[in-house]
C-alpha positions as CSV (number, residue, x, y, z in Angstrom):
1,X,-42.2,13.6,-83.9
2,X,-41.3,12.5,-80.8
3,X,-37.9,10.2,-80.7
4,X,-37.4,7.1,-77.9
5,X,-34.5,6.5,-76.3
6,X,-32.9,3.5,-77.4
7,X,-32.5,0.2,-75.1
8,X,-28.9,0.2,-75.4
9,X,-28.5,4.0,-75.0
10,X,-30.5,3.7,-71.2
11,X,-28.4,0.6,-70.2
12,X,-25.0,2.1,-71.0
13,X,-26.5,5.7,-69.2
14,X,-27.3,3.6,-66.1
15,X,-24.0,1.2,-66.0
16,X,-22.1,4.6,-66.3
17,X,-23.8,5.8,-63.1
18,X,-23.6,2.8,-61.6
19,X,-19.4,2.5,-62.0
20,X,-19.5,6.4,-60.7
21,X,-21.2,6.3,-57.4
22,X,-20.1,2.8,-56.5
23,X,-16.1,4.8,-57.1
24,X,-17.1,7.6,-55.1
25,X,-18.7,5.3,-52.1
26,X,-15.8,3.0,-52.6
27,X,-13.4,5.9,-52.1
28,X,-15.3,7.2,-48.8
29,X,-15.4,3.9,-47.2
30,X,-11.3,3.0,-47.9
31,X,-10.3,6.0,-46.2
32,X,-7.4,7.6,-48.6
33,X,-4.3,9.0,-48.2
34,X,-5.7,11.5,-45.6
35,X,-6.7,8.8,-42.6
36,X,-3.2,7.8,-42.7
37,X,-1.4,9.9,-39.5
38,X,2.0,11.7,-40.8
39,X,5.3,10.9,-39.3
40,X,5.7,14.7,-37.9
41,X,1.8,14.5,-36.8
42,X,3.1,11.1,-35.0
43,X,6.4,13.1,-33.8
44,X,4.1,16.1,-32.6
45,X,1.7,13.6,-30.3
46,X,4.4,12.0,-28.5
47,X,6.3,15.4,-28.0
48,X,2.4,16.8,-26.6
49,X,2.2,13.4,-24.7
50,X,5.8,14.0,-22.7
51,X,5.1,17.8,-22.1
52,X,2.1,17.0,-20.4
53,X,2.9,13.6,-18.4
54,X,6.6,14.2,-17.6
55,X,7.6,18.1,-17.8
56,X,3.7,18.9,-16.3
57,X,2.6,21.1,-19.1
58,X,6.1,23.6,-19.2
59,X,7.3,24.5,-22.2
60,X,10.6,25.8,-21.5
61,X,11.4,22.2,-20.2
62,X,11.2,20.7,-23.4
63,X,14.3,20.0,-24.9
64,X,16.0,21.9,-28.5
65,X,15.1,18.5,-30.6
66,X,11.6,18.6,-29.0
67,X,11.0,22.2,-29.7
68,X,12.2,22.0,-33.4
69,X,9.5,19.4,-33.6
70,X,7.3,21.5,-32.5
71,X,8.5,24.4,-34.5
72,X,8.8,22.7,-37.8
73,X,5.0,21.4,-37.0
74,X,4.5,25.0,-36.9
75,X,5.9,26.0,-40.0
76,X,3.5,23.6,-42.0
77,X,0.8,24.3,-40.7
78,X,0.3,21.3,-38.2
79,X,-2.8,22.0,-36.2
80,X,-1.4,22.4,-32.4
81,X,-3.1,23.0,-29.1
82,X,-3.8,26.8,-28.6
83,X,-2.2,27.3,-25.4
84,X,0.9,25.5,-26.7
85,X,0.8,27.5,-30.5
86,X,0.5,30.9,-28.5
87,X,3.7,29.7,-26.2
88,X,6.1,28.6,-28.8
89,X,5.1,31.9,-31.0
90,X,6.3,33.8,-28.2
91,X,3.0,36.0,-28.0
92,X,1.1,36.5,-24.6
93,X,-2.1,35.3,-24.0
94,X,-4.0,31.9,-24.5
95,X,-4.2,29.5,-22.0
96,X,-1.7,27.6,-20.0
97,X,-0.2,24.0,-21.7
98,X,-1.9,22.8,-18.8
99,X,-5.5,23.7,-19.4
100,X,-5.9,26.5,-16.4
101,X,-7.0,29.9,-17.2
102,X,-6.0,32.1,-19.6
103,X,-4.1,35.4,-18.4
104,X,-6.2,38.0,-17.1
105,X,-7.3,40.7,-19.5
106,X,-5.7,44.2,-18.8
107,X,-8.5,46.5,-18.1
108,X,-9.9,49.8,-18.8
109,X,-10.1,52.6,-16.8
């Protein structure tokens, strides 16, 4: 005994599908919370901006407010520019601020 499926049963299946993609596309397309830029991600762009345009790319130019920036960036786990994440951690190596070559590697003998 095989048992159909009734009319009103598929309709209210398909409307339910219907109300969940169109949320999910509807949800990619608005952009969310996330494509919204932070105030320290703003604060952290125009500190990068002025250590490259005015101070040239040196770090111990930037001033204590500028490096707390930086610093507090740090501390939550604000993506940062290599070269500029090793200089404010204080540990050698990566490149320069201003995107010359990274320190020579000691060698072997």
């Amino acid at each position: 005994m095989k048992k159909e499926v009734s009319p009103v049963m598929a309709i209210v299946v398909i409307l339910i599908a219907v109300v969940v993609a169109g949320f999910f596309l509807w949800r990619a397309w608005s952009g969310g919370k996330s494509a919204q830029v932070s105030d320290i991600g703003t604060e952290v762009n125009t500190v990068i901006q002025k250590l490259g345009r005015e101070y040239g790319g040196d770090i111990n130019k930037l001033s204590p407010e500028e490096r707390a920036v930086l610093d507090r960036a740090m501390k939550r786990g604000y993506p940062l520019p290599p070269g500029l994440q090793a200089q404010l951690s204080g540990s050698s190596g990566g490149a320069p601020v201003t995107g010359g070559a990274p320190p020579a590697a000691p060698t072997r003998r």
